[in-house]
N, C-alpha and C positions, 0 to 999 in steps of 0.2 A: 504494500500500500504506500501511494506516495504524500510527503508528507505537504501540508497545508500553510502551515507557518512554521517561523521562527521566534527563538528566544530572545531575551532582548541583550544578553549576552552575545551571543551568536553575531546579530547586528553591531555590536557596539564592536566586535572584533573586526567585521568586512570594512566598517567604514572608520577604526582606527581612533574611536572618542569611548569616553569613559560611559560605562554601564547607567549611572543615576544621569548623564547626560539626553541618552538613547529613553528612558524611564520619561523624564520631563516632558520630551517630546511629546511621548504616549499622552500623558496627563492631559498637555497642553493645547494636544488634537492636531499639533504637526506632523504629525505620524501618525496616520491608520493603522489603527490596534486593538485588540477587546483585550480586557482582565481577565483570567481563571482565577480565582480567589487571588492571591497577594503575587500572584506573575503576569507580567504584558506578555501578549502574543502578536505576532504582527504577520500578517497574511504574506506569501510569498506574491500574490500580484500586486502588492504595496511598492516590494522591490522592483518587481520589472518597469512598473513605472517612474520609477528613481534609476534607471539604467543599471540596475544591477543584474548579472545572469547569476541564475542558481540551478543545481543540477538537482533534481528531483527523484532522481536515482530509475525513473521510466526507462 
């Protein structure tokens, strides 16, 4: 199964800024993101529209 999102760890590694940075975003609604209880998750088609590829393992 291929996966849907990412962590917001994850993101804060590809684009090289700190974790509570990538977080703020989330809060802020700069970043397309739902909550799971206390974790951001951020849609992989958030990234493709930030020009980022991601391998989805398909």
């Amino acid at each position: 199964m291929a996966r849907k999102f990412i962590t917001t760890k994850e993101f804060a590694e590809m684009y090289g800024v700190k974790i509570g940075t990538v977080q703020a975003w989330c809060r802020n609604k700069r970043l397309k993101a739902i909550k799971l209880g206390k974790e951001w998750r951020i849609p992989l088609s958030e990234l493709e529209k930030l020009g980022i590829k991601i391998d989805t393992g398909k």
